[in-house]
C-alpha positions as a Python dict, from the first residue, in 0.01 Angstrom:
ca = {
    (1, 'X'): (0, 0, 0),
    (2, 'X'): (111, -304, -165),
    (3, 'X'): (-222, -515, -264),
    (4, 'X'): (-574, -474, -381),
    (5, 'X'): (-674, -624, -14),
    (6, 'X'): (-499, -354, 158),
    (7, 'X'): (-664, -86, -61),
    (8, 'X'): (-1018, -229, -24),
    (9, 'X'): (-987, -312, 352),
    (10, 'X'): (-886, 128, 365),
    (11, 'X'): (-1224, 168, 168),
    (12, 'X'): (-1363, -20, 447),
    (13, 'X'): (-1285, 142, 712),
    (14, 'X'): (-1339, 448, 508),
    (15, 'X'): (-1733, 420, 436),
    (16, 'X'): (-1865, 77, 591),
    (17, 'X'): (-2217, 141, 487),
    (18, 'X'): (-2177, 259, 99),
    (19, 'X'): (-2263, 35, -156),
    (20, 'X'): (-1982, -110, -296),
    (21, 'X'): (-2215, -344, -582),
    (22, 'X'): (-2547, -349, -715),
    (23, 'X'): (-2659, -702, -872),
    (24, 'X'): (-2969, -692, -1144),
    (25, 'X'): (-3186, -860, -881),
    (26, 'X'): (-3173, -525, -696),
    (27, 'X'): (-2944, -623, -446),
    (28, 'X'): (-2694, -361, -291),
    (29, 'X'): (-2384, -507, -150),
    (30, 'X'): (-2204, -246, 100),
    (31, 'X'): (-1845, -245, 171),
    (32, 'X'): (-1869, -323, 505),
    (33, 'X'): (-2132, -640, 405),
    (34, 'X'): (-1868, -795, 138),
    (35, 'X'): (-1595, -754, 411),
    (36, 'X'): (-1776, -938, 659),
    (37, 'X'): (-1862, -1252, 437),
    (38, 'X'): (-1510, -1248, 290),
    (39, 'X'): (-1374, -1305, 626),
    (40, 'X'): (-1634, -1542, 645),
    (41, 'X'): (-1532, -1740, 386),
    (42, 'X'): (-1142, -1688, 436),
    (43, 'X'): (-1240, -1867, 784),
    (44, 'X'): (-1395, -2163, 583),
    (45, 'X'): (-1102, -2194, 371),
    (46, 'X'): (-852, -2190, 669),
    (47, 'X'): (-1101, -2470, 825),
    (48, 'X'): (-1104, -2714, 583),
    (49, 'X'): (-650, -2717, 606),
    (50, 'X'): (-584, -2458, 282),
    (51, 'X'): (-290, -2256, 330),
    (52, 'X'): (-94, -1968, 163),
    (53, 'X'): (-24, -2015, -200),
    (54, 'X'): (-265, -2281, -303),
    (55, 'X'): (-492, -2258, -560),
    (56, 'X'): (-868, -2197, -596),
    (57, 'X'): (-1071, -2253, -906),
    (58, 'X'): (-1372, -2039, -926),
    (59, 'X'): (-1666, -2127, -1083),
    (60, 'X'): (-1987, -1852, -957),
    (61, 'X'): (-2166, -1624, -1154),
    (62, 'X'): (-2098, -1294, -1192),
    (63, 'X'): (-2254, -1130, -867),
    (64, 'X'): (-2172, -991, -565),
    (65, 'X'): (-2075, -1373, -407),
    (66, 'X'): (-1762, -1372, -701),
    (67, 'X'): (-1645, -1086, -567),
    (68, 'X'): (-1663, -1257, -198),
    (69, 'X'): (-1486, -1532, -309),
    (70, 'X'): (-1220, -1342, -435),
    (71, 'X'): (-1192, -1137, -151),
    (72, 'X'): (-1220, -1434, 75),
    (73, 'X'): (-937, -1619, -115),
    (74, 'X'): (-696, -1343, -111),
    (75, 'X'): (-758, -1327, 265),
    (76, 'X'): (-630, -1661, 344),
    (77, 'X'): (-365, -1575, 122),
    (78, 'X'): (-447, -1823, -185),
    (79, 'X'): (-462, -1775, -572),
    (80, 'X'): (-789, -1767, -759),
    (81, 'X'): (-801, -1985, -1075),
    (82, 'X'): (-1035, -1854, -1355),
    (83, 'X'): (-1122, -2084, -1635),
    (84, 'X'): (-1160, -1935, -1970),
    (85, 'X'): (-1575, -1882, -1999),
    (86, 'X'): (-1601, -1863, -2324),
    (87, 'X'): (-1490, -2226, -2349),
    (88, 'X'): (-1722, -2353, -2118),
    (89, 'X'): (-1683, -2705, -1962),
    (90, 'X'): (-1367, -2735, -2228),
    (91, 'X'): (-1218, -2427, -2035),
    (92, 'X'): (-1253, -2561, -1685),
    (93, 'X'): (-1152, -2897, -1746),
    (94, 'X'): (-809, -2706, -1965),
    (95, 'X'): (-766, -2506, -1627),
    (96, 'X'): (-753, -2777, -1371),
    (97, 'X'): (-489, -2951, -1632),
    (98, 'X'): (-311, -2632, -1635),
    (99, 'X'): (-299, -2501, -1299),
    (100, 'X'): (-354, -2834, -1085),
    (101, 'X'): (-596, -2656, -805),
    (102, 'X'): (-574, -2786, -461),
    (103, 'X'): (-963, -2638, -436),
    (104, 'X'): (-1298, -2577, -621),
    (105, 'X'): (-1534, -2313, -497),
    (106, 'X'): (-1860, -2274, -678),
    (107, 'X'): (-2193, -2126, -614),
    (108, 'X'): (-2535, -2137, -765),
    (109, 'X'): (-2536, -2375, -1077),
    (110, 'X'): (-2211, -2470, -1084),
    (111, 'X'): (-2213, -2650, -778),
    (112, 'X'): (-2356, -2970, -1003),
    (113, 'X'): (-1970, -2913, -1159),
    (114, 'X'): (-1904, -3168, -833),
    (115, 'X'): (-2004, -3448, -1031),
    (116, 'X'): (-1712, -3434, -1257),
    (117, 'X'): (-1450, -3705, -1200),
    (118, 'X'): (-1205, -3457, -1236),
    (119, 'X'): (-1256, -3207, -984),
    (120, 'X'): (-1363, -3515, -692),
    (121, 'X'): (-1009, -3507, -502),
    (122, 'X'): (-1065, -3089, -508),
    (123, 'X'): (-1162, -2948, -136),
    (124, 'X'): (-1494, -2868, -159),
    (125, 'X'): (-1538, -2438, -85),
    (126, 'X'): (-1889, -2298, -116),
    (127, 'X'): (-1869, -1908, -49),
    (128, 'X'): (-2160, -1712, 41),
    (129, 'X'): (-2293, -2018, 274),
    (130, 'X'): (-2104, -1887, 617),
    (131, 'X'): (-2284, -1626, 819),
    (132, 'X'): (-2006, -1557, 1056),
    (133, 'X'): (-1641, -1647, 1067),
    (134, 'X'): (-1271, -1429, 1071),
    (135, 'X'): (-911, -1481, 1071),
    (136, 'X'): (-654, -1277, 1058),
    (137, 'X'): (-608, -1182, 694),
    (138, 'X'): (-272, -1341, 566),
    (139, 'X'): (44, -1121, 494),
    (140, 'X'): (101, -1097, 159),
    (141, 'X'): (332, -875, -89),
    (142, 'X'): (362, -759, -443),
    (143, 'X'): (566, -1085, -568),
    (144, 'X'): (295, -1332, -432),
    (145, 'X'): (56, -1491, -672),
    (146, 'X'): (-294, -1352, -660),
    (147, 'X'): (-469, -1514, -978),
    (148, 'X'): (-483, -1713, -1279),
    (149, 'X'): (-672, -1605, -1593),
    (150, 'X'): (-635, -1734, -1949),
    (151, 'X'): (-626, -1553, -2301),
    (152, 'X'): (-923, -1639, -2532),
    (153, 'X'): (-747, -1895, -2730),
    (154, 'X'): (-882, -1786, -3059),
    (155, 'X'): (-496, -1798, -3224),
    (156, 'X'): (-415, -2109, -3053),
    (157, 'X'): (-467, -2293, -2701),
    (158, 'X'): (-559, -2072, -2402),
    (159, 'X'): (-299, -1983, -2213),
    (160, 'X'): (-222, -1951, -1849),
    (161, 'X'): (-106, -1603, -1724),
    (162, 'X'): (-25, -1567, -1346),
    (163, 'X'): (-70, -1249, -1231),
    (164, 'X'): (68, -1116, -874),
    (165, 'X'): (-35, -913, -634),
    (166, 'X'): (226, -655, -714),
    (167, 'X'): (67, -693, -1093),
    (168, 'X'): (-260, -616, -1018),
    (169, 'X'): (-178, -303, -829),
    (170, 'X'): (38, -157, -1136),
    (171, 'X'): (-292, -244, -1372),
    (172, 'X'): (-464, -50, -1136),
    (173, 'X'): (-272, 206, -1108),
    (174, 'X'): (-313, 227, -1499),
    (175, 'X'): (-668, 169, -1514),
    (176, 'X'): (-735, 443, -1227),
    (177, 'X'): (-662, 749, -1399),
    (178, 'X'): (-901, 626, -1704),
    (179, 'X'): (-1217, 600, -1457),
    (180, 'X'): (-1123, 904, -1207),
    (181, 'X'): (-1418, 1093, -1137),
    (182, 'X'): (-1464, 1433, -987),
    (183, 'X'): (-1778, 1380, -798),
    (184, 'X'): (-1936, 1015, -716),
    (185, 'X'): (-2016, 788, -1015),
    (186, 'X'): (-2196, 470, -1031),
    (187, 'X'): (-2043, 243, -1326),
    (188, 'X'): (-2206, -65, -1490),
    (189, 'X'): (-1918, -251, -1541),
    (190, 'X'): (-1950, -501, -1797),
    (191, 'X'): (-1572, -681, -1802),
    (192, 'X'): (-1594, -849, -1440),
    (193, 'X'): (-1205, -776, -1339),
    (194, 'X'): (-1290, -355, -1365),
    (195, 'X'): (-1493, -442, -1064),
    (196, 'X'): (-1179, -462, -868),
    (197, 'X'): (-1074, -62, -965),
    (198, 'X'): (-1394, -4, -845),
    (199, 'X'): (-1357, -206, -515),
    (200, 'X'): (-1009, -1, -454),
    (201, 'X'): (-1163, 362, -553),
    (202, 'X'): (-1448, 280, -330),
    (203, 'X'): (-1696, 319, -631),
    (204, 'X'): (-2007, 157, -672),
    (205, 'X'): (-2003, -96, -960),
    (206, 'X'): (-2366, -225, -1095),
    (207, 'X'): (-2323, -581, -1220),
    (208, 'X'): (-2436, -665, -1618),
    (209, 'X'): (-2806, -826, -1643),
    (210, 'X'): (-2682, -1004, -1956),
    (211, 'X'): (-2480, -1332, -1975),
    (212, 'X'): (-2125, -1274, -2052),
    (213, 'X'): (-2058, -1530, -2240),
    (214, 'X'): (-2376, -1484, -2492),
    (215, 'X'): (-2332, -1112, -2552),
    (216, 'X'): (-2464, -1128, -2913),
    (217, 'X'): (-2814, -1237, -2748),
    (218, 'X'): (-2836, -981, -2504),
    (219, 'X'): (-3107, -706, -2553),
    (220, 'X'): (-3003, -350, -2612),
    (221, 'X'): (-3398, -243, -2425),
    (222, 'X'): (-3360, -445, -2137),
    (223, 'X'): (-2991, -316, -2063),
    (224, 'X'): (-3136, 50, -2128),
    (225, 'X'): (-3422, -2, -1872),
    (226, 'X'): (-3145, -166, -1612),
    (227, 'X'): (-2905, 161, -1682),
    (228, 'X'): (-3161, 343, -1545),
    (229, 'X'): (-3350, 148, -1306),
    (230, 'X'): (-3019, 96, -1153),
    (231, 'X'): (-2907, 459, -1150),
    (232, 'X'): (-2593, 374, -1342),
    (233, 'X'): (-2375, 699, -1508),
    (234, 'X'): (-2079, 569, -1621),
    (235, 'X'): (-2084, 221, -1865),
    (236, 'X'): (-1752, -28, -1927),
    (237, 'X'): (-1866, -222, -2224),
    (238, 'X'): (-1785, -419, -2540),
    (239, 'X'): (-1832, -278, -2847),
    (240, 'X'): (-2079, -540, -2917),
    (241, 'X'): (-2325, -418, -2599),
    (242, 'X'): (-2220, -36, -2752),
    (243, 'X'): (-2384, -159, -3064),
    (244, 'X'): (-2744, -262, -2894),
    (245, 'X'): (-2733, 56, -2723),
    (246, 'X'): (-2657, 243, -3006),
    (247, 'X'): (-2993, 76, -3159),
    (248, 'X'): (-3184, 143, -2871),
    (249, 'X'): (-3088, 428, -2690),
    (250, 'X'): (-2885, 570, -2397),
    (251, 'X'): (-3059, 635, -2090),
    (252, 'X'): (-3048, 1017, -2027),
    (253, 'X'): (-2821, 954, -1704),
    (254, 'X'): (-2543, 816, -1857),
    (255, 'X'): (-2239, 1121, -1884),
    (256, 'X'): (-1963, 840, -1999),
    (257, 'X'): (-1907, 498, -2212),
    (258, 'X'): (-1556, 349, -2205),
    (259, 'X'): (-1513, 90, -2452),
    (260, 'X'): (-1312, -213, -2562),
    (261, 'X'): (-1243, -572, -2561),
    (262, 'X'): (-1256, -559, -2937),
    (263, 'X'): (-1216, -299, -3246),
    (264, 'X'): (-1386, 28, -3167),
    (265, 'X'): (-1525, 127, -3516),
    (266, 'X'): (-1587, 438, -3574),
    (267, 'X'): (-1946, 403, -3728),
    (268, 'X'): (-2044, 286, -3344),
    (269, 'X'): (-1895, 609, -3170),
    (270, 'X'): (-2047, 880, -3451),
    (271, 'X'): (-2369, 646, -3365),
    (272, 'X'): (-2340, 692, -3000),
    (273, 'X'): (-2289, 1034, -3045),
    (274, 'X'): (-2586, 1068, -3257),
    (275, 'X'): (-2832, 899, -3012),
    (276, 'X'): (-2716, 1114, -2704),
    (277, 'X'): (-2504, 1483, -2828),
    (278, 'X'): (-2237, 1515, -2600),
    (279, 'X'): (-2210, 1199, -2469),
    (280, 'X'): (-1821, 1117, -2386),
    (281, 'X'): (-1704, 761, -2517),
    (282, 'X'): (-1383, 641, -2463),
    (283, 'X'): (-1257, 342, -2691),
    (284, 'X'): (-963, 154, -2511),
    (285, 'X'): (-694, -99, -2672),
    (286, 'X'): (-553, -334, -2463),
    (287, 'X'): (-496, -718, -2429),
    (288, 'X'): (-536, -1050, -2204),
    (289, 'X'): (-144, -965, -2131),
    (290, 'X'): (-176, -594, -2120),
    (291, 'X'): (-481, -408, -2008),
    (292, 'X'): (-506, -73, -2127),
    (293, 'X'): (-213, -9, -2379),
    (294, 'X'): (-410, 308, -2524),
    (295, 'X'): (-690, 517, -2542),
    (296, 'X'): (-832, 784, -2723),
    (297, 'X'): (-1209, 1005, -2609),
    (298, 'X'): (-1411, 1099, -2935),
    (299, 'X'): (-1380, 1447, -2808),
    (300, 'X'): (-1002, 1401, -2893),
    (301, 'X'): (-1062, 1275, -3288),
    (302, 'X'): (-1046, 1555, -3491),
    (303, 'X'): (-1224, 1597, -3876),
    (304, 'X'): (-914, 1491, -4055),
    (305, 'X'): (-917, 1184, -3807),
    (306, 'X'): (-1229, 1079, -3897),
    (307, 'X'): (-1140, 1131, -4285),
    (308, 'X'): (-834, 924, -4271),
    (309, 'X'): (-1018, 621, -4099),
    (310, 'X'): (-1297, 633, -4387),
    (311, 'X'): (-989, 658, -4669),
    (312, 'X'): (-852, 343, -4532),
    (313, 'X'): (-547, 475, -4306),
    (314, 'X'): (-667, 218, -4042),
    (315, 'X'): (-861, 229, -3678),
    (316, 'X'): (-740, 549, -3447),
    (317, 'X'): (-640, 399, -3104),
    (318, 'X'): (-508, 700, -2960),
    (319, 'X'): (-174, 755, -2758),
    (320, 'X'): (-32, 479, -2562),
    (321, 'X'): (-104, 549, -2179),
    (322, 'X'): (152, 699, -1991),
    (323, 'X'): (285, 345, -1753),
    (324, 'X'): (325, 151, -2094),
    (325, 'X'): (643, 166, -2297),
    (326, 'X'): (556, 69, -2683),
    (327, 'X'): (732, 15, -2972),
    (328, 'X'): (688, -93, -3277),
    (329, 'X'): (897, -358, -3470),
    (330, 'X'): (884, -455, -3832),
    (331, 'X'): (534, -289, -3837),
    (332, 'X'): (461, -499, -3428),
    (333, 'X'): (359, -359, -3131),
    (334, 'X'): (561, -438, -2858),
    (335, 'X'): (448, -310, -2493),
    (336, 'X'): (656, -329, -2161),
    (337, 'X'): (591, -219, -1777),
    (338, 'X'): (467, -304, -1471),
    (339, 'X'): (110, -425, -1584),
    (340, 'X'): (210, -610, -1884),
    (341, 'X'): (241, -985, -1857),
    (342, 'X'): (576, -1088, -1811),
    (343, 'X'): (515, -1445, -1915),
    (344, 'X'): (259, -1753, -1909),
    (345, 'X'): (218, -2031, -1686),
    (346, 'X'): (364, -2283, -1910),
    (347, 'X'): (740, -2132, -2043),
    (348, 'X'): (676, -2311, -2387),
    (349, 'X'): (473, -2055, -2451),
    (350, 'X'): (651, -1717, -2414),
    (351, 'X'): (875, -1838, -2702),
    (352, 'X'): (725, -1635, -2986),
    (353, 'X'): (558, -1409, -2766),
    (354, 'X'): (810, -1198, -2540),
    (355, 'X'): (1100, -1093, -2593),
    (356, 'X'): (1365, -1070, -2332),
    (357, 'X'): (1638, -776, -2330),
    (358, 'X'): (1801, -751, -2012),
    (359, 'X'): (1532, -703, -1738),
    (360, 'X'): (1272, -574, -1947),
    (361, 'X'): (1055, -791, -2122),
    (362, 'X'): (827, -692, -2414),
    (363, 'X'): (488, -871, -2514),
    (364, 'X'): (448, -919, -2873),
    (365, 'X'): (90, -817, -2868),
    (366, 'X'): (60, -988, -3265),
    (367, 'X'): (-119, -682, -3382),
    (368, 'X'): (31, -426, -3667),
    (369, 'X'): (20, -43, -3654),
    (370, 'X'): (154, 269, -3706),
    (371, 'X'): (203, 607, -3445),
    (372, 'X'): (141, 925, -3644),
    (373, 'X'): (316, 1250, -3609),
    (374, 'X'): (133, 1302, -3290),
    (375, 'X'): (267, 1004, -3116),
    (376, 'X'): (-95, 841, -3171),
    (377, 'X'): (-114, 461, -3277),
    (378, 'X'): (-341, 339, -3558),
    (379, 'X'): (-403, -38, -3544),
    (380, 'X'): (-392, -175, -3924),
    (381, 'X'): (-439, -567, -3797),
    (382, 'X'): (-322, -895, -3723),
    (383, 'X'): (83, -864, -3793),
    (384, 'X'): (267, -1084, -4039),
    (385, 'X'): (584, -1113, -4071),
    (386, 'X'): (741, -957, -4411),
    (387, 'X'): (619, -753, -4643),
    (388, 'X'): (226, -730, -4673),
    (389, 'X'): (26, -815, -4958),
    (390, 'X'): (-219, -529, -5021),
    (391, 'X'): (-377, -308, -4787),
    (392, 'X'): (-440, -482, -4379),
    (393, 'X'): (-759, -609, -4261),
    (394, 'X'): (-859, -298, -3985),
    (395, 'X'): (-791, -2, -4317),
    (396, 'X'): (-1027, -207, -4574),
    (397, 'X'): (-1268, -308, -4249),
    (398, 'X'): (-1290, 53, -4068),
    (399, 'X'): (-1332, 220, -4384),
    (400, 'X'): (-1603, -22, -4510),
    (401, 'X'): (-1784, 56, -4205),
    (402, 'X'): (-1832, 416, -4353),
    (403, 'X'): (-2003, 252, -4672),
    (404, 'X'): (-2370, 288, -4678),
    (405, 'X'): (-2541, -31, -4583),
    (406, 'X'): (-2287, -175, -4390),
    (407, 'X'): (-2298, -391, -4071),
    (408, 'X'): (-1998, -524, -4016),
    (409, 'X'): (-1697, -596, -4248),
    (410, 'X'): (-1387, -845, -4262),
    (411, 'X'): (-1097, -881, -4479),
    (412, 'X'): (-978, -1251, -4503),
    (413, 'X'): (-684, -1383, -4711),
    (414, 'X'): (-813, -1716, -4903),
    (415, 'X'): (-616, -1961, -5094),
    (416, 'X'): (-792, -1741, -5437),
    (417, 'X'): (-682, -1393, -5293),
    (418, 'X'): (-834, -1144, -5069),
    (419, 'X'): (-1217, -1141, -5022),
    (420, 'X'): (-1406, -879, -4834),
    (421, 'X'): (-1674, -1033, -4653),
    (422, 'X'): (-2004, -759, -4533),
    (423, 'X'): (-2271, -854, -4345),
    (424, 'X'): (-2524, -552, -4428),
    (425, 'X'): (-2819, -432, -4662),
    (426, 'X'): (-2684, -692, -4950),
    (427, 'X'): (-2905, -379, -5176),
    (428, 'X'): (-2547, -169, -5184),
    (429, 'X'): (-2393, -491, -5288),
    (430, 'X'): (-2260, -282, -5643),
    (431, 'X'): (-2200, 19, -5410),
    (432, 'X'): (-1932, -202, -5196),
    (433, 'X'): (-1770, -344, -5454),
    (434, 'X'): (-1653, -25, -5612),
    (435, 'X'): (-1555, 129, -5302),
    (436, 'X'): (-1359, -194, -5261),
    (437, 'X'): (-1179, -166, -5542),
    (438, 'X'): (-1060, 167, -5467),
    (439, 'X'): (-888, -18, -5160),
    (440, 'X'): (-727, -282, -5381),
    (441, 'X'): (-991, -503, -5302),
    (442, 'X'): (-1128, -677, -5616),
    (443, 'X'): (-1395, -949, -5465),
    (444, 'X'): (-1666, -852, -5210),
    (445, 'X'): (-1928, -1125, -5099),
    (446, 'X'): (-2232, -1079, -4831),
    (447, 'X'): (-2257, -1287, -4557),
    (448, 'X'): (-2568, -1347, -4364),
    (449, 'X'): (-2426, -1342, -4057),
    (450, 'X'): (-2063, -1266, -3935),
    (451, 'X'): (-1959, -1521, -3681),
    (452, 'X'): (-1804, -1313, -3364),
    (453, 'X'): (-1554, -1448, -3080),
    (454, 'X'): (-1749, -1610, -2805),
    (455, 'X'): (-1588, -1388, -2528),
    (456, 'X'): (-1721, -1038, -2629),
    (457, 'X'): (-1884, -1108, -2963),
    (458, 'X'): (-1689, -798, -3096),
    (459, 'X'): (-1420, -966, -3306),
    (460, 'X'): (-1477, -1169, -3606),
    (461, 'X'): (-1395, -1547, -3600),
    (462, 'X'): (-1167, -1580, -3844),
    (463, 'X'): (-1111, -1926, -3853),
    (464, 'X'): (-1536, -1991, -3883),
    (465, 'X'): (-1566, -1716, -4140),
    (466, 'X'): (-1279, -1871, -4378),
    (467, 'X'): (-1513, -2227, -4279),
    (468, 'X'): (-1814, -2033, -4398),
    (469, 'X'): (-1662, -1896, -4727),
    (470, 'X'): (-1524, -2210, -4844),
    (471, 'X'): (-1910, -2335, -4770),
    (472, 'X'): (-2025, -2097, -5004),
    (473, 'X'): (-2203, -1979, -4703),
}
């Protein structure tokens, strides 16, 4: 089995009639149902002249008709272009520059996208409108191109990574171990490409009733009341979602949480744990470029562990999964294999981000660490080269987390020094400070409110916060 389409199409013919995704409206999908209007759609796309190899862009909401279209595309043997959502219209219109589509397929909403000048010589694909239609699916193999996604851009422009079929089966084959299950689980899957594990384990995935690219606004008590309404026992989540829920509650169904997307602090698992007593969460580290590098289960984090984070010996990631090679240079961490990017769509931009020795080629993933004794990596920041000046950002920021009063923390260098920036009860203000120095830290402010990346809301915006300081708020 060489492709995602080959290993859903044996879940098929496996269980027709299961559900394969549950959408907050209350609609269940079945395998057999999203295999039909794929088809469907893969016969639209062969009628309107597409053929193997060109590209799609996608712009439909997160629902059972995305995971259509994908299906549908990789039918007819195309590649799926996803602009960056965070970015909104910017993001689209940088993906049709980059990647130079031969086809826009949109549902709902974005249809009205039509009107843009740039997208009118783009065929025209609206999935979910066929009732009937098949071809035979197109032979493909592990070195064609199956889709284009881009990084966040928050250090720089987006950029385009290509990923092939061949790719997305090795990812899988990483992610697949993380989510086995002995007995049937139903997951709320809250990062949109997990969906396709799901799709190839033959697992039922409930789809987020939050939009993905406002996750600070979403409601912990409305996701809560969908966990359970929807039956869900497993969650895949963002810190920042693991926050609400950690505000509002756990539904008494749910056995796991796996994590990541952002900085797992450990003030957000022990609060977790708190709200529901032997609940298992599972913080993953991972990338745009490499998805998962490690991961560690609280159940694995020992006392000492938890001491060292709150002393300031940085964030626990855990041991690096078993498909990833890792090392680290000059303090870097460098990942290779079979599910780590390999390069971007434009080659400009690999130069000071892989490395090339031989046939292998290792991602500079532009975060420090450190592995312990135990082989385990602890995450200490973003890496610079040379030596650093004073403790890094994730030991003052995990261990602030720990101080009474605290929300969330972030250590910036400004042009007057370091400055330790907590958004929390502003009461401890005298508390924080001394704590700080302990650190090294000599100058703690309180902000009102820490601006977080627009893709998960669980990383802080640098560049806005260093705006925001040199404000004076």
């Amino acid at each position: 089995m060489t492709t995602l389409v080959e290993a859903f199409a044996e879940r098929v013919a496996r269980s027709p009639d299961a559900p394969a995704i549950l959408d907050p409206s209350g609609e269940l999908t079945s395998f057999g149902e999203l295999d039909r209007r794929a088809s469907a759609f893969a016969a639209q796309i062969r009628a309107r002249g597409l053929g193997k190899g060109d590209r799609v862009l996608v712009a439909v909401p997160v629902s059972a008709t995305l995971y259509v279209t994908l299906a549908g595309i990789w039918k007819a043997g195309l590649v799926a272009v996803f602009p960056e959502p965070a970015m909104g219209l910017r993001g689209l219109l940088h993906a049709v520059q980059t990647t130079r589509p031969a086809a826009f397929a949109a549902s709902g909403p974005y249809r009205l996208l039509r009107a843009l000048p740039t997208l009118w010589g783009l065929t025209g694909l609206r999935p979910g409108d066929d009732e009937a239609g098949n071809v035979p699916p197109v032979m493909l193999g592990p070195d064609d191109p199956a889709l284009i996604s881009f990084t966040s851009g928050t250090s720089g422009a987006p950029k385009g990574i290509l990923r092939s079929h061949g790719f997305l089966m090795a990812q899988n084959a990483a992610v697949a171990p993380l989510l086995a299950a002995s007995g049937p689980e139903r997951d709320l899957v809250g990062f949109p490409v997990f969906v396709l594990v799901n799709l190839a384990a033959g697992r039922c995935s409930v789809l987020p009733n939050w939009k993905l690219t406002r996750q600070d606004r979403a409601d912990g008590g409305r996701i809560g009341a969908w966990i359970a309404r929807s039956g869900a026992t497993r969650l895949l989540l963002p810190p920042s979602i693991c926050e609400k829920l950690a505000d509002s509650g756990v539904p008494a169904g749910v056995t796991t949480i796996f994590t990541g997307g952002g900085p797992v602090f450990p003030d957000t698992l022990r609060r977790l744990l708190e709200r529901r007593p032997g609940l298992r969460v599972v913080a993953v580290y991972g990338s745009t470029e490499a998805e998962p590098i490690a991961e560690i289960g609280t159940a694995e984090i020992a006392a000492e562990d938890w001491a060292e984070m709150e002393a300031g010996g940085g964030l626990l990631a855990g041991p690096p999964v078993p498909e990833i090679k890792l090392r680290l240079v000059e303090g870097e961490v460098q990942v290779a294999g079979a599910h780590v990017n390999r390069g971007y769509i434009d080659p400009a931009q690999d130069n000071g981000n892989k490395v090339r020795e031989g046939e292998r080629i290792w991602h500079r993933t532009g975060d420090a660490a450190r592995l312990d004794g135990h082989g385990r990596l602890w995450l200490l920041g973003r890496w610079k080269p040379g030596a650093q000046d004073g403790p890094m950002p994730l030991q003052v920021e995990t261990a602030a987390r720990f101080w009474p009063g605290v929300r969330r923390a972030a250590l910036v260098r400004m042009e007057q020094g370091a400055v330790l920036a907590i958004e929390g009860d502003v009461r401890h203000l005298a508390h924080w400070q001394t704590a700080a120095r302990r650190l090294g830290i000599d100058r703690v402010v309180e902000v009102r409110r820490m601006p977080m990346d627009r893709r998960h809301a669980s990383k802080i915006d640098e560049p806005r916060l260093r705006r925001q300081l040199g404000a004076g708020q």
